[in-house]
N, C-alpha and C positions, 0 to 999 in steps of 0.2 A: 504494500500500500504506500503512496506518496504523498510525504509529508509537503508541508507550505508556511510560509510565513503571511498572516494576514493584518494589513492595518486596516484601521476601520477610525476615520474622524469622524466625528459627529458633534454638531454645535446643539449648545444646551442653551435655552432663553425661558427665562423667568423671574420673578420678581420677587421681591425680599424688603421687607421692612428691617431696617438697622440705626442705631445711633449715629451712624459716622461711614461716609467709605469705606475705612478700614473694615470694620465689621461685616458690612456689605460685601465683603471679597473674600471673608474668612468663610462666610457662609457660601459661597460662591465656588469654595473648594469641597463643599459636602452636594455636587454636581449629582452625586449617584442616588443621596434621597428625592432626586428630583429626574429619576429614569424617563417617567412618562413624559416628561418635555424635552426628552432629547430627539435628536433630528440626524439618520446618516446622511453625511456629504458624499461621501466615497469611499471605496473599499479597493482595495489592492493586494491580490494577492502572488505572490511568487515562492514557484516551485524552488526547494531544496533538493540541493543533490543528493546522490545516494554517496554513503562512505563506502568505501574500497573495505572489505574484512581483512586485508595483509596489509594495508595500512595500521590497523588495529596490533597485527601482530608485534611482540618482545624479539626484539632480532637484539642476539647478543648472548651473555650466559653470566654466570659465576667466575666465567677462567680470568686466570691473572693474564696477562702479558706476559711474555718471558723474555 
């Protein structure tokens, strides 16, 4: 089976009651209590390659050099 690497941006818009900008952006970063308003832009995905299994392998041993 073949793997993939996927990105996925998606713009989040909603509103928030805060004291202060700052506050307003702290909240801003808890984006995931606010799923339903998000929005995907784009998604991207690209194929990974397959590893070589003799890449994988221990070439080499225990022996000293002589």
């Amino acid at each position: 089976m073949a793997r993939y690497n996927v990105k996925v941006k998606v713009t989040y818009f909603y509103e928030v009651e805060a004291d202060s900008d700052v506050e307003a952006e702290k909240q801003g970063w808890m984006y995931e209590d606010y799923a339903h308003f998000g929005e995907v832009d784009d998604i991207t995905i690209e194929e990974l390659e397959e590893e070589d299994d003799e890449d994988d392998e221990f070439i080499g041993g225990d022996e000293e050099d002589e």
